[in-house]
C-alpha positions in Angstrom: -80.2 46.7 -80.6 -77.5 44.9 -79.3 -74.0 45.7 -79.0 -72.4 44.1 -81.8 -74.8 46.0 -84.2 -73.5 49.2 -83.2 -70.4 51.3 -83.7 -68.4 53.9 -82.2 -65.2 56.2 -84.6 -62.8 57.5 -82.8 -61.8 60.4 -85.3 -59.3 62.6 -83.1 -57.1 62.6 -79.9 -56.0 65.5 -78.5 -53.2 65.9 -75.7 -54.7 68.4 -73.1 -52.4 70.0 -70.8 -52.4 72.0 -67.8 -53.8 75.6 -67.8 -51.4 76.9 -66.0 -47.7 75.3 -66.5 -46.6 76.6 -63.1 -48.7 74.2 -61.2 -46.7 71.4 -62.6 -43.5 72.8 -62.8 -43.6 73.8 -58.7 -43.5 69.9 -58.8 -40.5 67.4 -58.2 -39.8 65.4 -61.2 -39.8 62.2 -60.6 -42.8 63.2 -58.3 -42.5 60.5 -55.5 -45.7 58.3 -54.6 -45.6 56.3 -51.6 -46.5 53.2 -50.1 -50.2 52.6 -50.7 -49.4 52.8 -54.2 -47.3 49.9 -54.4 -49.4 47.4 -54.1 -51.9 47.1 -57.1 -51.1 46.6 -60.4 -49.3 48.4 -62.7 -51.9 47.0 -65.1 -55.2 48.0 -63.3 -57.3 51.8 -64.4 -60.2 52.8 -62.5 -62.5 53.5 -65.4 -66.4 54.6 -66.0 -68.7 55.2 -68.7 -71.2 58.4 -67.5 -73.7 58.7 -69.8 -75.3 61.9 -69.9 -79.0 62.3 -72.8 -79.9 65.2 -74.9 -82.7 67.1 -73.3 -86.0 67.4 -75.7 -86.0 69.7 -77.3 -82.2 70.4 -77.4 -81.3 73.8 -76.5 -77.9 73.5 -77.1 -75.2 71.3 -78.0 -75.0 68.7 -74.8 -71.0 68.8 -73.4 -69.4 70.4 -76.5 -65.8 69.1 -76.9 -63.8 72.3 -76.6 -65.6 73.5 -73.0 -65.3 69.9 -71.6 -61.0 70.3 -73.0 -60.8 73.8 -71.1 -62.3 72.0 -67.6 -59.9 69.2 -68.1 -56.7 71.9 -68.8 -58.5 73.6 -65.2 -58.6 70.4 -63.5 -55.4 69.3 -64.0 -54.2 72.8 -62.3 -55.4 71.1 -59.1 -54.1 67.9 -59.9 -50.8 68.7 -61.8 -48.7 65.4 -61.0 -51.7 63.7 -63.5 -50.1 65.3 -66.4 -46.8 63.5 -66.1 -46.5 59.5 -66.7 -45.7 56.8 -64.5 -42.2 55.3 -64.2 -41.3 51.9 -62.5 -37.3 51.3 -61.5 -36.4 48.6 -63.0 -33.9 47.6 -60.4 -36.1 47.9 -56.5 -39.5 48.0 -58.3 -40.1 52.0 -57.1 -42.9 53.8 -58.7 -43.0 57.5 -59.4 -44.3 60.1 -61.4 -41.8 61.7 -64.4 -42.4 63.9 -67.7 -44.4 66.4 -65.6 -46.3 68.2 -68.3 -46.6 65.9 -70.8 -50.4 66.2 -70.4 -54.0 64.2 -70.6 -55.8 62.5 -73.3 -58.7 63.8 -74.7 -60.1 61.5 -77.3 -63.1 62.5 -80.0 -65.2 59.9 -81.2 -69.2 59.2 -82.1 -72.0 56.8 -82.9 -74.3 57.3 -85.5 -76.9 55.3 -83.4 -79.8 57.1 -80.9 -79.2 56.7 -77.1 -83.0 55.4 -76.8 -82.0 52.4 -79.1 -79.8 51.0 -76.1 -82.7 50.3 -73.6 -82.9 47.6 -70.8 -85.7 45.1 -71.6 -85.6 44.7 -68.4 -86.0 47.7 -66.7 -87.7 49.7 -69.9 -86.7 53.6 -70.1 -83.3 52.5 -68.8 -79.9 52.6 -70.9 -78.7 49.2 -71.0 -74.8 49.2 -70.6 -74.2 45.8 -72.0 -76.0 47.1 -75.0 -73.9 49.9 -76.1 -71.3 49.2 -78.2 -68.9 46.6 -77.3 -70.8 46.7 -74.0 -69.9 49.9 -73.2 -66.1 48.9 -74.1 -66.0 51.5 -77.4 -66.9 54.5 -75.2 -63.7 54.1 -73.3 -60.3 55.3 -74.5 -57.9 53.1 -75.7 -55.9 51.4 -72.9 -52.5 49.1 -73.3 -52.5 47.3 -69.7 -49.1 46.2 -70.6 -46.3 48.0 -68.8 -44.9 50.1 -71.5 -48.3 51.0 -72.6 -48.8 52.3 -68.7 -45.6 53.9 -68.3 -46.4 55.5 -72.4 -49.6 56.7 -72.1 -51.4 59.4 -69.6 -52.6 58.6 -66.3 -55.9 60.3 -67.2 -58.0 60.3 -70.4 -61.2 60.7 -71.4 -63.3 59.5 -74.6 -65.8 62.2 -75.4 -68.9 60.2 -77.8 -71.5 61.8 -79.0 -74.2 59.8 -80.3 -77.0 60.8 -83.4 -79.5 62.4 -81.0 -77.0 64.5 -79.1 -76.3 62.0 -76.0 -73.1 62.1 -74.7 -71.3 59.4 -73.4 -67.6 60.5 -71.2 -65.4 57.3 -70.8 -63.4 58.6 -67.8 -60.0 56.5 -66.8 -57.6 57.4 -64.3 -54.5 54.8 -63.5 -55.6 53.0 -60.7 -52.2 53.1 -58.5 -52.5 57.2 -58.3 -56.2 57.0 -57.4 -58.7 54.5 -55.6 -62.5 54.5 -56.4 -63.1 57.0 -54.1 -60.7 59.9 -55.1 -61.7 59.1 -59.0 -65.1 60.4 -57.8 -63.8 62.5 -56.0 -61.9 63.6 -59.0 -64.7 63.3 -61.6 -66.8 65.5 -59.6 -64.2 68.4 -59.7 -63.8 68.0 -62.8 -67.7 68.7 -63.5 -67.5 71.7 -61.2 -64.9 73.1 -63.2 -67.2 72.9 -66.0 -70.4 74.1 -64.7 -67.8 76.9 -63.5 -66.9 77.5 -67.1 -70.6 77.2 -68.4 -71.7 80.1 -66.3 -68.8 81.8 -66.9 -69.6 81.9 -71.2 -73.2 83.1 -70.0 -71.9 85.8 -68.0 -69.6 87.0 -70.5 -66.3 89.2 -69.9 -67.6 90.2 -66.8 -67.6 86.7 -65.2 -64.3 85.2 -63.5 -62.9 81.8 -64.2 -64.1 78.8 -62.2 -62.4 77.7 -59.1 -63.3 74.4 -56.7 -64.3 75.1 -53.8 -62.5 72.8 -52.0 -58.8 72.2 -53.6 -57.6 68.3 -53.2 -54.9 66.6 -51.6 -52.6 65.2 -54.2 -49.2 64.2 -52.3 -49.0 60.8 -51.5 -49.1 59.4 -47.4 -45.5 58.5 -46.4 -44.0 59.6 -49.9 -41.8 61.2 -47.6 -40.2 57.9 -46.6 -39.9 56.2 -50.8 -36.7 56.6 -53.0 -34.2 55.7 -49.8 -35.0 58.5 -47.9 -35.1 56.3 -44.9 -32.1 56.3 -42.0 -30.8 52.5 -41.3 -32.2 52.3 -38.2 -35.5 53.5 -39.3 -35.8 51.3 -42.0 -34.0 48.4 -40.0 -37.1 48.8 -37.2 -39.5 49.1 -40.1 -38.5 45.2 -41.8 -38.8 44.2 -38.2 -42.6 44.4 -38.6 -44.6 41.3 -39.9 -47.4 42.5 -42.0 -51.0 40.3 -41.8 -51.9 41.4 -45.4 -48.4 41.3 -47.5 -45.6 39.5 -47.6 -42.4 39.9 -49.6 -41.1 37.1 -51.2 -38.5 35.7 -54.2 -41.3 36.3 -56.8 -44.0 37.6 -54.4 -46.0 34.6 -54.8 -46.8 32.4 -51.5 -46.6 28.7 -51.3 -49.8 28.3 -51.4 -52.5 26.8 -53.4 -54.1 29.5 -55.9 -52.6 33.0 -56.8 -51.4 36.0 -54.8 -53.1 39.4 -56.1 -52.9 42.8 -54.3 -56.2 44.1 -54.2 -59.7 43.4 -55.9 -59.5 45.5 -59.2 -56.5 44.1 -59.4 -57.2 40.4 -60.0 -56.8 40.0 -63.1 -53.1 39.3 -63.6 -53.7 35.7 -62.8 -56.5 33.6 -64.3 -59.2 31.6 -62.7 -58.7 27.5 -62.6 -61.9 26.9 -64.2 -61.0 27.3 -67.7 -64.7 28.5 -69.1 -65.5 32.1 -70.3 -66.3 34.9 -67.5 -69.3 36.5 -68.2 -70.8 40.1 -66.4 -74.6 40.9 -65.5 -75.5 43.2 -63.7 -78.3 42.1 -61.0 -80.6 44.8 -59.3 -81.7 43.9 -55.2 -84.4 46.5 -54.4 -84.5 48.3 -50.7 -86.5 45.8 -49.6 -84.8 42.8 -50.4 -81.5 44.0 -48.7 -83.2 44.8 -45.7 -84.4 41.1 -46.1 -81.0 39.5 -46.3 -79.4 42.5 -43.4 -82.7 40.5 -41.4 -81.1 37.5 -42.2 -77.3 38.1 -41.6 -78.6 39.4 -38.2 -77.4 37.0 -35.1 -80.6 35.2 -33.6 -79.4 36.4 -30.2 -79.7 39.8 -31.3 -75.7 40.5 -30.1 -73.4 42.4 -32.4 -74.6 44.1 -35.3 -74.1 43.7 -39.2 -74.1 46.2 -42.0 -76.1 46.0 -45.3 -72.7 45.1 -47.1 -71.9 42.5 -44.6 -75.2 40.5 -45.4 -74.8 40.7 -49.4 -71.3 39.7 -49.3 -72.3 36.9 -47.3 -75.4 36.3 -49.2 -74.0 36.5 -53.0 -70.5 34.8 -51.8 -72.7 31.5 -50.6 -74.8 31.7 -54.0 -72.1 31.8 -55.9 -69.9 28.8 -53.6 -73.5 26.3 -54.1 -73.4 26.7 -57.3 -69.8 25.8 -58.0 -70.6 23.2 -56.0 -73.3 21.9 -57.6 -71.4 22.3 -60.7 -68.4 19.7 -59.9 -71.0 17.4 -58.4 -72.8 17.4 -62.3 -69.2 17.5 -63.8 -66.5 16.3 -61.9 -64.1 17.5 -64.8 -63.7 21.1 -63.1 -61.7 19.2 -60.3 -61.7 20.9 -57.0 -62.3 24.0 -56.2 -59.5 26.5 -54.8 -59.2 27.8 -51.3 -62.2 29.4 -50.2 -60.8 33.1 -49.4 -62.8 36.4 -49.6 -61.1 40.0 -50.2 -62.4 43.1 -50.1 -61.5 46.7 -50.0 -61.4 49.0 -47.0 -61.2 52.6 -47.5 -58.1 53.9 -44.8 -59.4 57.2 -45.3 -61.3 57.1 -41.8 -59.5 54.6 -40.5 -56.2 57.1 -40.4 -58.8 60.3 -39.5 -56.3 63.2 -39.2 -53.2 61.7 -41.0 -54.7 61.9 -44.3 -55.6 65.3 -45.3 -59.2 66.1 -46.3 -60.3 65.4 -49.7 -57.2 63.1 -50.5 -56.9 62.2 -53.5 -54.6 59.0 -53.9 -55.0 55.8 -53.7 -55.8 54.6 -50.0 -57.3 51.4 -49.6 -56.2 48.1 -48.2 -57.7 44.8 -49.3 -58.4 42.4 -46.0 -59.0 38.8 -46.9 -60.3 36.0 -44.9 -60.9 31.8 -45.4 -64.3 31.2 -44.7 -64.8 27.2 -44.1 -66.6 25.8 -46.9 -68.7 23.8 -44.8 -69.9 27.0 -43.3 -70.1 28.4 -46.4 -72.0 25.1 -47.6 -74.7 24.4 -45.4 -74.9 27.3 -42.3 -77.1 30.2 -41.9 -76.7 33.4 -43.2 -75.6 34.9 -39.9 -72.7 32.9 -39.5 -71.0 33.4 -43.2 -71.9 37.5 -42.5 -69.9 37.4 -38.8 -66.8 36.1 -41.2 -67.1 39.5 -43.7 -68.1 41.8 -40.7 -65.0 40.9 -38.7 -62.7 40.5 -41.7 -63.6 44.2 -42.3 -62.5 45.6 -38.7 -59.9 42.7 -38.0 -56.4 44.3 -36.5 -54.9 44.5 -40.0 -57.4 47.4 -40.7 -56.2 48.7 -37.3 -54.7 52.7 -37.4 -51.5 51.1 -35.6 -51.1 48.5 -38.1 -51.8 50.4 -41.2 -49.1 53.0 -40.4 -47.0 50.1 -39.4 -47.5 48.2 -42.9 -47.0 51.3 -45.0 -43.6 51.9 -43.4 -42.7 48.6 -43.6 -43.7 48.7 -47.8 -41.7 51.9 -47.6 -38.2 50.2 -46.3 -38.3 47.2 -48.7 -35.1 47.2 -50.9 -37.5 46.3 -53.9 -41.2 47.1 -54.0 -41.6 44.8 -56.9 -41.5 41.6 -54.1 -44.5 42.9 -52.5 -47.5 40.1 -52.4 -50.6 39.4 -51.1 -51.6 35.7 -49.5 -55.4 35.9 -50.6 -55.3 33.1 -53.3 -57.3 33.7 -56.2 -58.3 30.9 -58.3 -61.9 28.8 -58.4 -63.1 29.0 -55.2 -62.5 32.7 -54.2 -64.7 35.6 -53.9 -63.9 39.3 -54.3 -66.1 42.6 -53.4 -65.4 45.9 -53.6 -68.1 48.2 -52.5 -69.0 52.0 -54.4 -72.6 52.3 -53.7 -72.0 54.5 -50.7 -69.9 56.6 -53.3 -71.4 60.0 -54.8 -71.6 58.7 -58.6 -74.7 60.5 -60.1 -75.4 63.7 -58.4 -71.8 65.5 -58.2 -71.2 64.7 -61.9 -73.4 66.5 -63.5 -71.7 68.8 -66.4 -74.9 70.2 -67.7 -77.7 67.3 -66.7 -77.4 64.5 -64.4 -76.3 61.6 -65.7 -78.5 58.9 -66.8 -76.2 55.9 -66.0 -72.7 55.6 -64.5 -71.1 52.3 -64.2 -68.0 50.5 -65.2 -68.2 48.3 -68.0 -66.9 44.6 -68.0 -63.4 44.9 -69.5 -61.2 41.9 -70.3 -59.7 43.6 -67.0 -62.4 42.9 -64.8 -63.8 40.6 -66.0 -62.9 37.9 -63.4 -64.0 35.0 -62.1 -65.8 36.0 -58.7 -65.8 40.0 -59.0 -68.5 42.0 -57.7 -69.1 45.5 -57.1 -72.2 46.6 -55.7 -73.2 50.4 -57.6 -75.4 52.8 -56.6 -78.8 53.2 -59.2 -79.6 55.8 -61.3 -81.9 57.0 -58.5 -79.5 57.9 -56.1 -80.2 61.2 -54.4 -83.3 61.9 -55.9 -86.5 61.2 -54.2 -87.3 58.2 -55.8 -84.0 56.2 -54.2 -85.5 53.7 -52.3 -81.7 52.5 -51.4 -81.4 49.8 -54.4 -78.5 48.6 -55.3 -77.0 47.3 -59.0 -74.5 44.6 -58.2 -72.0 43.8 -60.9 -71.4 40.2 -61.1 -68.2 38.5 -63.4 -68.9 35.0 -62.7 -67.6 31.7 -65.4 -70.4 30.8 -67.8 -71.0 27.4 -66.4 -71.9 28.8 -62.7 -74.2 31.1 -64.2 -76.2 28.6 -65.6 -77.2 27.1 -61.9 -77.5 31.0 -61.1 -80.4 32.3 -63.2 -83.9 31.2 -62.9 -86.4 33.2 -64.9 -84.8 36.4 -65.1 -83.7 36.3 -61.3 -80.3 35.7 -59.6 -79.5 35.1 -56.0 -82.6 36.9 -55.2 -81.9 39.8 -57.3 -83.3 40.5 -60.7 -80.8 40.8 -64.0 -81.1 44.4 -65.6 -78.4 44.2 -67.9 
């Protein structure tokens, strides 16, 4: 079955709010956020299908709608500011959180198809994601990336489908400038506590007590402190004095530069690629072995220094992908040249700031580092040489504690946030990774069963020319994980072509 002969009805939405209305109202309103998240997109979610089958036989209905409501009104207790919507000044670009209490989305929806019928013929047994409907696409909820649709709609929703045999499919979103990849696991993860609290609690009847987490998150925002003025002259005179290696603030916070300025990786997608084909997604599997193959590779000769598993696959898909767009101009010269060769990533600041960010914190904390690596290098030399580029673009000063804290204060004094920009220039040549196979994705979300797949689906959003994210399988934590990892790829039709050879890319094999 593919995915255009399937279909998914969304028959109901349903605003979910709070459990308790105190935890919101002990809030300000607006509810200040702070530097780190001024600088993606208004226009970017972080958003995942988990797809969770119907045990055989059934013993009871999988994730009922009304239990998986009460976790999300319990879950929002700990994360109140999500029930409010974002707002962006219109006059210095400032973002904050008003209309505290509004709530969460909570939409209803099903496919009359069996999960079974959407299986990988590569990887038989295995859900295919790009075979679900719409490629996964109808299990999410409804999204308008435009401003007013961001600043209308909730920060978090979920899509609740429930297919023919019982499988369950939760389309998860959370607004991308209150929450990087890391604290929407983080988040997702609570949120399936709560409800395996609230699951034991219906078996234990009256006598039980309702669910609490463990460990409560860290919502406030680093620096918020600083945002909405709160700066003296001086301080913020000192803070402007700082040059920033990542951001610059400009006229139209665009640099004079060849290609596009974007903010961060997810992010990308607010300019468009010079090579006017289609972008097409596939995900591509690399097995245990075959990373510890190209980490072998990526290793100096001399044996100095040291390179991490991420470090060698950047290096190794980014020179794949560079060949073949080169080998694409020299068989048609009509794509023209190709754009700066610049790689970004993402960098978690969580353990880069250690003690100044609170355990568990929840908002968005990363930076995006971004280096040119020659194309001659990236042409013609060994592996070795393109991974020592990623390696030190990853712990270059810019990533530094010193200049991190230095950076944020510096986003925090500008008159109008809406100037801020970065200098990696997007465009044909460019290359962007953002890693989450290190993240817990499978074994902290399990409501009542683990999940069978969790990925994000290609979305007109990220669907961009050059995107990768490396995922964790559906082994991960079990005994079978033999550390593969499920790369997705958004690459432009024509590159793909000098990419696959018999069911194999850049040394990896296509599942999906």
């Amino acid at each position: 079955m593919t995915a255009s002969t399937a279909t998914v009805t969304v028959s109901a939405s349903h605003p979910v709010l709070a459990a308790n209305a105190s935890s919101w109202q002990s809030l300000p309103d607006p509810f200040p956020l702070g530097p780190m998240d001024h600088y993606v997109s208004t226009a970017v979610p972080v958003q995942v299908v988990f797809l969770y089958a119907q045990p055989s036989p059934p013993a009871r209905e999988l994730i009922p709608l009304d239990r998986l409501r009460r976790a999300m009104e319990w879950v929002l207790d700990y994360y109140p500011h999500l029930t409010g919507r974002l707002h962006v000044n219109e006059q210095n670009g400032e973002r904050s959180i008003t209309r505290l209490g509004t709530g969460a989305g909570l939409y209803e929806a099903s496919c009359p198809s069996r999960l079974e019928q959407f299986s990988s013929p590569a990887l038989p047994g295995r859900v295919s994601l790009q075979r679900l409907p719409a490629a996964g696409n109808a299990l999410l909820a409804p999204y308008d990336p435009s401003l007013e649709g961001v600043m209308r709609d909730p920060l978090f929703a979920v899509q609740h489908t429930r297919f023919a045999c019982g499988s369950v499919a939760l389309g998860v979103r959370v607004h991308h400038i209150v929450a990087d990849a890391d604290g929407y696991f983080q988040f997702v993860r609570d949120l399936a506590e709560i409800y395996r609290g609230l699951l034991a609690l219906e078996m234990k009847g009256p006598a039980g007590e309702l669910p609490d987490l463990a460990q409560p998150p860290h919502f406030k925002p680093y620096m918020s402190e600083l945002m909405g003025g709160k700066m003296a002259p001086e301080e913020q005179h000192s803070a402007l004095a700082f040059k920033p290696s990542l951001f610059f603030a400009g006229p139209d916070a665009t640099p004079d530069l060849e290609g596009e300025a974007i903010p961060e990786a997810a992010a990308a997608i607010e300019v468009l690629p010079l090579d006017p084909a289609t972008t097409t997604g596939h995900f591509v599997r690399y097995s245990g072995a075959e990373l510890q193959a190209l980490k072998d590779a990526a290793t100096e000769p001399s044996g100095d220094g040291w390179v991490s598993t991420f470090d060698a696959l950047s290096a190794h898909t980014y020179q794949c992908v560079h060949r073949a767009r080169l080998q694409l101009r020299a068989k048609d010269p009509s794509f023209g040249e190709l754009s700066p060769t610049d790689i970004l990533t993402s960098v978690n600041l969580r353990p880069r700031l250690g003690k100044d960010l609170p355990q568990r914190y929840f908002p968005q904390a990363v930076f995006a580092p971004w280096v040119e690596i020659p194309p001659d290098v990236l042409a013609s030399c060994p592996l070795w040489k393109i991974a020592k580029y990623v390696h030190d673009m990853m712990r270059a000063p810019s990533t530094s504690k010193a200049e991190i804290n230095s950076t944020l204060r510096w986003i925090a004094a500008l008159p109008n946030k809406a100037k801020i920009g970065s200098g990696f220039r997007f465009g044909s040549g460019s290359f962007m990774i953002s890693q989450w196979n290190k993240t817990d994705m499978y074994p902290g979300t399990t409501f009542e069963v683990r999940p069978v797949l969790v990925s994000p689906p290609f979305t007109p959003i990220s669907l961009c020319d050059g995107l990768l994210y490396p995922l964790p399988t559906e082994d991960q934590g079990t005994d079978e994980d033999t550390k593969a990892v499920d790369v997705a790829v958004a690459l432009s039709d024509p590159v793909w072509e000098f990419l696959i050879q018999d069911g194999r890319c850049m040394g990896g094999l296509i599942i999906d």
